[in-house]
N, C-alpha and C positions, 0 to 999 in steps of 0.2 A: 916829481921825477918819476915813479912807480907810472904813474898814467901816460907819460911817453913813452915808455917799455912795452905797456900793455896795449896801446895803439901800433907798434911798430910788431910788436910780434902777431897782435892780432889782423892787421895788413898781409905778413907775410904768411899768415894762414890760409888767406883768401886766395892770395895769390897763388899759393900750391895746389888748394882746392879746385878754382878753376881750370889749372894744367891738369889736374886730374882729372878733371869733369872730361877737360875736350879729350885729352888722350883714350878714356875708355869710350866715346864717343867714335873718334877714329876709328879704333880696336871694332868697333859693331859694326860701321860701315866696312871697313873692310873685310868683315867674316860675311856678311849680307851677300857684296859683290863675287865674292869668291863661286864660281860653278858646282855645286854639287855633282853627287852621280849622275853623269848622263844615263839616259831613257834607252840607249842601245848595251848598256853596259845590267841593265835588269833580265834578270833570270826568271823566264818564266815558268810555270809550271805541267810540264805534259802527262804525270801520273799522279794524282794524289790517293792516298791511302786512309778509308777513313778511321779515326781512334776509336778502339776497345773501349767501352764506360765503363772504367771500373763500379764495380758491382757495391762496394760501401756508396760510392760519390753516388750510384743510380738509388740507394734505400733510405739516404740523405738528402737527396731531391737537388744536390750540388749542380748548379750549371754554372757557364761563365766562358770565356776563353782564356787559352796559354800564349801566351807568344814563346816563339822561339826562334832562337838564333842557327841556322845551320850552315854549315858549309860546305861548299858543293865544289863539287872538283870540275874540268874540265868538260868530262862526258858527262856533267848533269846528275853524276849519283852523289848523293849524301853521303859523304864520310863522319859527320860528325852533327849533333841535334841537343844544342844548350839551350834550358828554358829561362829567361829572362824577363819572365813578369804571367802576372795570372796567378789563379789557383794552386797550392802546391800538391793537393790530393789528384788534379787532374792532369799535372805536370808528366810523371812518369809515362801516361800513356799517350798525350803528346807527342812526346820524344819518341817514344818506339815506333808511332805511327808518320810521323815525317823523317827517319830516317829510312822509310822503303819511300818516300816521295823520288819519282825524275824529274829532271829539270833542264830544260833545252840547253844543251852544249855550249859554251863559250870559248875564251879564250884562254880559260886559265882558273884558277879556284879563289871562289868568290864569297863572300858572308851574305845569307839572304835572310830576313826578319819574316816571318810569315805568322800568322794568327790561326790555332785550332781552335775552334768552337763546339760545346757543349750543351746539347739543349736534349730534355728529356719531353721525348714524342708522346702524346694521349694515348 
């Protein structure tokens, strides 16, 4: 008796299983087909400003880059420069140095990820 139970429940595990299989399956082709940002909607860059090395990170021999997230209003200035990955000691001058970044005018205010880079010259 216990092993028809256990055949029938373990049946209908299976069968959940693969409705979940296909479902998250669907779920990935459908995020795949989905458009991203179109290539007219990238903001590109007409002034970059290069970052101050802070002076510990340059006696520490720190390099690397920051990413950062900023946001760029309609006329291309940065109002805003969040660091989102990278170094946290080279973070700070990142940020002060991509928010004097311009950036070719659009249509409206846009979030742009850009990468500062740190390398200590010979």
């Amino acid at each position: 008796m216990n092993k028809r139970i256990f055949k029938k429940c373990s049946l209908g595990l299976r069968q959940a299983e693969r409705r979940l299989l296909q479902a998250a399956a669907l779920a990935l082709l459908v995020t795949l087909a989905m458009p991203t940002r179109a290539a007219a909607e990238d903001r590109a860059v007409k002034v970059q400003v290069a970052p101050i090395y802070p002076e510990i990170a340059r006696r520490m021999k720190v390099t690397g880059s920051v990413e950062i997230e900023a946001t760029v209003d309609a006329a291309g200035n940065v109002s805003d420069a969040k660091t989102v990955g990278g170094n946290r000691i080279l973070a700070p001058a990142a940020e002060d140095a991509v928010r004097k970044w311009k950036f070719v005018p659009g249509s409206g205010i846009s979030k742009v990820k850009v990468k500062v880079n740190f390398e200590l010259s010979q």
